[in-house]
C-alpha positions as CSV (number, residue, x, y, z in Angstrom):
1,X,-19.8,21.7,-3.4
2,X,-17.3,22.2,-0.8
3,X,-14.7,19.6,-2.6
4,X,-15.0,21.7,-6.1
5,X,-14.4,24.6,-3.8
6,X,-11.7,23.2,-1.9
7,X,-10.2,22.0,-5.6
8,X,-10.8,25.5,-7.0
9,X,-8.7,27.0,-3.8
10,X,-5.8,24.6,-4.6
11,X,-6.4,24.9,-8.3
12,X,-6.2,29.1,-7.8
13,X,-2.8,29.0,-5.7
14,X,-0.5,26.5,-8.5
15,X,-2.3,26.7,-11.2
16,X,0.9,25.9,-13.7
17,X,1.6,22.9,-11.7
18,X,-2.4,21.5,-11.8
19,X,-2.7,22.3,-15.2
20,X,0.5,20.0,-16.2
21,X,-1.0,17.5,-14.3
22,X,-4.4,18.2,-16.1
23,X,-2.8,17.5,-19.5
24,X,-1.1,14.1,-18.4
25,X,-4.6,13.0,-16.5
26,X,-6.7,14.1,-19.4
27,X,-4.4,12.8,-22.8
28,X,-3.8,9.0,-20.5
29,X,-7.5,8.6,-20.3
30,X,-8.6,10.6,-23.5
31,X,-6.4,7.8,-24.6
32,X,-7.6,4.9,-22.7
33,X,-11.1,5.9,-24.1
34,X,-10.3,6.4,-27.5
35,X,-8.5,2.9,-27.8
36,X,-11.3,1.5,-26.1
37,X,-13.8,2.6,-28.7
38,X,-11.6,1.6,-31.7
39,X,-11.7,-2.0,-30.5
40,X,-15.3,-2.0,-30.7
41,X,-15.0,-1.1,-34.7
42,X,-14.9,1.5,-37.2
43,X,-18.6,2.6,-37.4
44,X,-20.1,5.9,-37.5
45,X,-21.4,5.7,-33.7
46,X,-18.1,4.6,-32.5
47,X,-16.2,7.7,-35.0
48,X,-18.8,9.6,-33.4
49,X,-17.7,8.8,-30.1
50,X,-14.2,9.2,-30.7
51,X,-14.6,12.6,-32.2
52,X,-16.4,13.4,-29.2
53,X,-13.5,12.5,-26.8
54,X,-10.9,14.0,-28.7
55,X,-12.5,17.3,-29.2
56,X,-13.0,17.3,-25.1
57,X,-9.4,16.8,-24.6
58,X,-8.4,18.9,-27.2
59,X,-11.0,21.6,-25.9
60,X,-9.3,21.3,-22.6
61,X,-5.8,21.7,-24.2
62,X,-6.9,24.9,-25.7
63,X,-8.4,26.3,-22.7
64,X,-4.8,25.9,-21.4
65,X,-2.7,27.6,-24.1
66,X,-5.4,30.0,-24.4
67,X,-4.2,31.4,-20.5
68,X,-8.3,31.3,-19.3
69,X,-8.8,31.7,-15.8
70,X,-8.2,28.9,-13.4
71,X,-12.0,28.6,-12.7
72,X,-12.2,27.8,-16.5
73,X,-9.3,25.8,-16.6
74,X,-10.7,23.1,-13.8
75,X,-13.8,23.0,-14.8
76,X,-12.7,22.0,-18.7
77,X,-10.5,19.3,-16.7
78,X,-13.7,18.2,-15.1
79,X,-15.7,18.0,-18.3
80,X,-12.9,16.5,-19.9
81,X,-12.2,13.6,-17.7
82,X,-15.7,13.1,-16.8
83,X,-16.1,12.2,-20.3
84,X,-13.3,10.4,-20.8
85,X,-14.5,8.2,-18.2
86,X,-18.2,7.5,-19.4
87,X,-16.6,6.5,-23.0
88,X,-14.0,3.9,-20.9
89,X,-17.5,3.1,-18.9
90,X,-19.2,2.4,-22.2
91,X,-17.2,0.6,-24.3
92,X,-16.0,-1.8,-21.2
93,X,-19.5,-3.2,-20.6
């Protein structure tokens, strides 16, 4: 809990600056993940997991244009890479 604190202190100061970041850390691994699954094959579970990574990252890029609060903002960053991540994590083993 201290590190998301710590993160949400940083987050609150630059939030312009994190949130470009954001968008280049989220699209590279939204990405990563969605090219990942389309080498698996075109079936529904693996349209059903891309539709599910592109609507996180694109859910995080609307948070941003929207102007939410930085709270909101990192924590759609969060939710966004962590998910990115489990798809990469799936679709490697």
């Amino acid at each position: 809990m201290k590190l998301y604190n710590n993160l949400l202190a940083d987050f609150k100061e630059m939030p312009l600056g994190y949130s470009t970041i954001g968008i280049i850390a989220s699209s590279c691994l939204g990405s990563v993940a969605a090219m990942l699954i389309l080498m698996q094959g075109h079936g529904f579970l693996d349209m059903l997991q891309l539709f599910a990574v592109v609507s996180v990252c694109m859910g995080f890029n609307a948070v941003i244009l929207a102007q939410f609060k930085p709270k909101i903002i990192l924590n759609a960053l969060i939710l966004s890479l962590a998910v990115s991540i489990i798809f990469i994590l799936i679709n490697i083993i």
